[in-house]
N, C-alpha and C positions, 0 to 999 in steps of 0.2 A: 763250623762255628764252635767258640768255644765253649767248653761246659764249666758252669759257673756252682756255687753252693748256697744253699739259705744261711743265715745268721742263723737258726739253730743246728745245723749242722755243725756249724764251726765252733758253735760252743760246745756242744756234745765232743766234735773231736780232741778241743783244747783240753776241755775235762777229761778225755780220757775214757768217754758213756759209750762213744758212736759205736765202738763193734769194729772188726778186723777188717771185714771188705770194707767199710764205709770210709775206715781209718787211709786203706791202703789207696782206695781211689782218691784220697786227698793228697796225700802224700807225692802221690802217682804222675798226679796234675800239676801238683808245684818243682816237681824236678822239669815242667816241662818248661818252667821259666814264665808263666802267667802273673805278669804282675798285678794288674788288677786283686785274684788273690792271692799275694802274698802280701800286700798291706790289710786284707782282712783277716789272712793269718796274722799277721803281726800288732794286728789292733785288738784282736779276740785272745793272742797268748798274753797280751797285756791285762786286760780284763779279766782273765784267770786268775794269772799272779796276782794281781792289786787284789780279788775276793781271797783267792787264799789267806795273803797276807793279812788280812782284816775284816776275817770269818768273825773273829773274837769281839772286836772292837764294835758297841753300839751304837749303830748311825744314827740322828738324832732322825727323825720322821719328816721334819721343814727340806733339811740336807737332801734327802733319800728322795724328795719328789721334786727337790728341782736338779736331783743327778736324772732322774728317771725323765724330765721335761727337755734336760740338754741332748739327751741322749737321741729321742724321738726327732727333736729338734736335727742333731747331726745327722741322723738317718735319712732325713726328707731330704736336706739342701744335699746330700753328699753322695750318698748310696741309691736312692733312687733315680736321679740323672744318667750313672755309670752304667748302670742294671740296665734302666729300662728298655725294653722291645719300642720302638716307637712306630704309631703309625701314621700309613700313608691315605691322603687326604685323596677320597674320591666322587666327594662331590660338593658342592659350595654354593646354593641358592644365589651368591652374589654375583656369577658368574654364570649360572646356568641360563639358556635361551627364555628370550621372554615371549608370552603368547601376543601376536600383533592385536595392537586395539591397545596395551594396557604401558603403554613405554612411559607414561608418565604417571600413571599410579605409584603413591610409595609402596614403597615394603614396608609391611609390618615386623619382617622379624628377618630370620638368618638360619636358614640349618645348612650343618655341616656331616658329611657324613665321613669315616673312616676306617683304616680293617689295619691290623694288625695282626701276622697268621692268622688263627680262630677267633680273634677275637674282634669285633665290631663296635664303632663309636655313633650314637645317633644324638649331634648335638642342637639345639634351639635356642640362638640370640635371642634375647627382647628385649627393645631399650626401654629405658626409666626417664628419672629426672636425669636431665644434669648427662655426663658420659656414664652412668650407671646403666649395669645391663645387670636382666637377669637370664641368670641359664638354666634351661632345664634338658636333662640329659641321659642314656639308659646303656647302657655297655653289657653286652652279652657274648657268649662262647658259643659257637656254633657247635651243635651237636649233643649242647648238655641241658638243654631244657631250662627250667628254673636256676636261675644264678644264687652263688653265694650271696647270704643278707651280711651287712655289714662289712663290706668292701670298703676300706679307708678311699677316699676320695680325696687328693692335693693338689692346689691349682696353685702353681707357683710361678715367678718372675726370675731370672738369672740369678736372685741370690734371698731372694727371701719365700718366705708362704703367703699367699693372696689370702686363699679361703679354704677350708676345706672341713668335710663332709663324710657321711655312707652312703654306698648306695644302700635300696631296699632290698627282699627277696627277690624283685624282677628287674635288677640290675638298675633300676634309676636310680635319680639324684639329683638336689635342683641347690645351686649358688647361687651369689648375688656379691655382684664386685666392678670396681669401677675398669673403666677402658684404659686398656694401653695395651703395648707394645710385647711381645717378646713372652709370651704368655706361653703356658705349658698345663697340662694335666694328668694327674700320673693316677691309674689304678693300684694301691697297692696291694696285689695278691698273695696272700700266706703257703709258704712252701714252694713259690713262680717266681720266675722271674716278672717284677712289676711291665704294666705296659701305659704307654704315654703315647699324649696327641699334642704338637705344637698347634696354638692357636694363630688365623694366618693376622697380621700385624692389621690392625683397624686404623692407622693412617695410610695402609697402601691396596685398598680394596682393588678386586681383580676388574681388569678392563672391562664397561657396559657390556654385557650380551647385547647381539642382533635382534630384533622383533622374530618371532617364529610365525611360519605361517602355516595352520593347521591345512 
């Protein structure tokens, strides 16, 4: 698999901060022909020069935070799609066997469960008014105990941001956003590569389960 770099890395090495080996495993990796980054190299020497060039010049403060909003903004819809690990869905209340006696009982709700390498998604549909749901949700690393607080949480649609969120220090998080299609969720993890869960499409639920018989 490829190895890939954080955004401060690549600024560190555009600057010139990163240090020799750090430098040279960049270097190393783009002679290998990765385009993926070479358009982050090419995006971040851009970014270099343009501050160089207008170290000097005082950006007004209104400017500086909606450069800082586009910026975030291209990160989510662009960079975390390419990046992210996604995982694989292992289990789906919608679909799981149902106990005999209850085949016409509704569901109250929806969890979804999912792993990506170490890391695991424990998600809960619940619906609202209207196609509004809400979600509540807990994402953990196996093997590290207490998660990072403050985990960017993004739930976004092919081209835009739905909703998004932190987790807390034990990995939860709770949204609230209407239904549809084509739905995604990305962890964003500082210095990792992000990991993300497609949501399965709510006009094409999984076939009835069979009654189970205890």
């Amino acid at each position: 698999m490829a190895k890939h770099f954080t955004d401060e890395r690549w600024s560190d090495y555009v600057r010139g901060v990163l240090g020799a080996a750090g430098a040279t495993a960049i270097e190393q990796h783009l002679e290998r022909g990765c385009e993926e980054c070479l358009q982050s190299f090419r995006f971040w020497r851009t970014v270099a020069e343009t501050a160089s060039n207008e170290a000097r010049v005082a950006v007004p403060e209104g400017l500086e935070r909606m450069a800082r909003a586009a910026y975030i903004g291209w990160r989510q819809l662009s960079l975390l799609p390419q990046r992210a690990t996604m995982a694989r869905i292992l289990f789906d209340s919608l679909s799981a066997p149902l106990p005999a006696g209850v085949r016409s009982e509704a569901a109250s709700g929806r969890r979804i469960l999912g792993r990506a390498g170490s890391w695991s998604f424990d998600l809960r549909l619940e619906p609202a008014a209207g196609k509004h749901l809400f979600l509540m949700g807990q994402v953990l690393r196996s093997g590290r105990g207490r998660g990072r607080s403050g985990l960017p949480v993004i739930l976004m649609s092919t081209d835009a941001v739905i909703a998004e969120t932190a987790a807390n220090q034990f990995g939860e998080f709770q949204l609230q956003f209407d239904q549809a299609n084509g739905l995604r969720i990305y962890i964003d993890v500082p210095g990792n590569r992000p990991i993300g869960m497609a949501l399965p499409d709510f006009d094409n639920p999984p076939a009835a389960a069979k009654p189970r018989v205890d």
